[in-house]
C-alpha angles and dihedrals in degrees: 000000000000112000119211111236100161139029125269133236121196110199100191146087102208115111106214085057085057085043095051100044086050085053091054089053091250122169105219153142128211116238114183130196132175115256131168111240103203118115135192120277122252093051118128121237093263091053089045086060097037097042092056093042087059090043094056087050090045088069089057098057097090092054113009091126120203101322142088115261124207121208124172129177112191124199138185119229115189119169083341097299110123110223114206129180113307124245094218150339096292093055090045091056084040082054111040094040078059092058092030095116110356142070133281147180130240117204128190120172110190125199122197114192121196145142097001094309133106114208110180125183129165136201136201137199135198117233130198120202120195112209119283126200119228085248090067105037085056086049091061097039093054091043102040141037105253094160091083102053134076107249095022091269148091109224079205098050129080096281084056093060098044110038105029104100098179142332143212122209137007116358095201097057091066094053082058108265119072088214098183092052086046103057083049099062097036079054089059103052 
């Protein structure tokens, strides 16, 4: 059982982290700070994660207190194409056609800063689509908010339980927070 011995910081507007981290019985409050997500070229799925998950702990090291703060940054790699969130309806349909049918990878890369000390994981996830018809994808895209997820998709959301097929690995990674690496890791500070 992993005992709370400082306060957490959850540096991150998403809703299903919050979600997660309420899940695992966590005490926290969420802290948010602008960051620029781009990376340099050239880095692998796993160290795009990763990078901008550093980089969103990095903006805490001034003022982060005495607490452990949590940062996470997920991305979609399909056909090595990395498919962030999209900038509008046209680039949702573009996104999810692409995983209508075929197989895909969720990566979250997670950073803990405390005491001095940055610990960074990630996590990924294989995702099967079955195929979808426009009609469906357009479905999702009028009657959910695809434009602040990776992929342009909640695995938790209707087009979850109607096109995954299956997964391997951790669920809740690819709702954004791998929880049981997480709670690892929280165990071992």
């Amino acid at each position: 059982m992993y005992t709370q011995s400082l306060p957490i910081i959850l540096a991150s507007k998403s809703p299903r982290r919050q979600e997660l981290l309420a899940l695992m019985d966590l005490d926290f409050r969420v802290v948010l700070k602008e960051v620029d997500e781009s990376y340099p070229e050239g880095l692998s799925p796993a160290e795009i994660a990763v990078y901008i998950a550093e980089k969103k702990a990095n903006a805490f090291l001034e003022d982060r207190e005495d607490s452990i703060v949590i940062t996470a940054d997920t991305i979609v790699a399909y056909d090595n194409e990395i498919l962030g969130k999209p900038e509008n309806a046209v680039h949702a349909l573009e996104m999810l056609s692409k995983l209508s049918g075929s197989r895909h990878e969720v990566y979250t890369g997670v950073s803990l800063l405390y005491a001095e000390q940055l610990l960074s994981f990630y996590d990924v996830t294989e995702v099967y689509f079955k195929t979808l018809t426009q009609e469906q994808i357009q479905y999702y895209i009028d009657h959910y908010n695809p434009f602040d997820k990776a992929g342009a998709y909640g695995v938790q959301d209707w087009i979850g339980m109607v096109a995954v097929e299956r997964i391997q690995g951790s669920y809740t990674n690819v709702m954004g927070l791998p929880t049981e690496k997480l709670y690892s890791a929280l165990s071992a500070i």
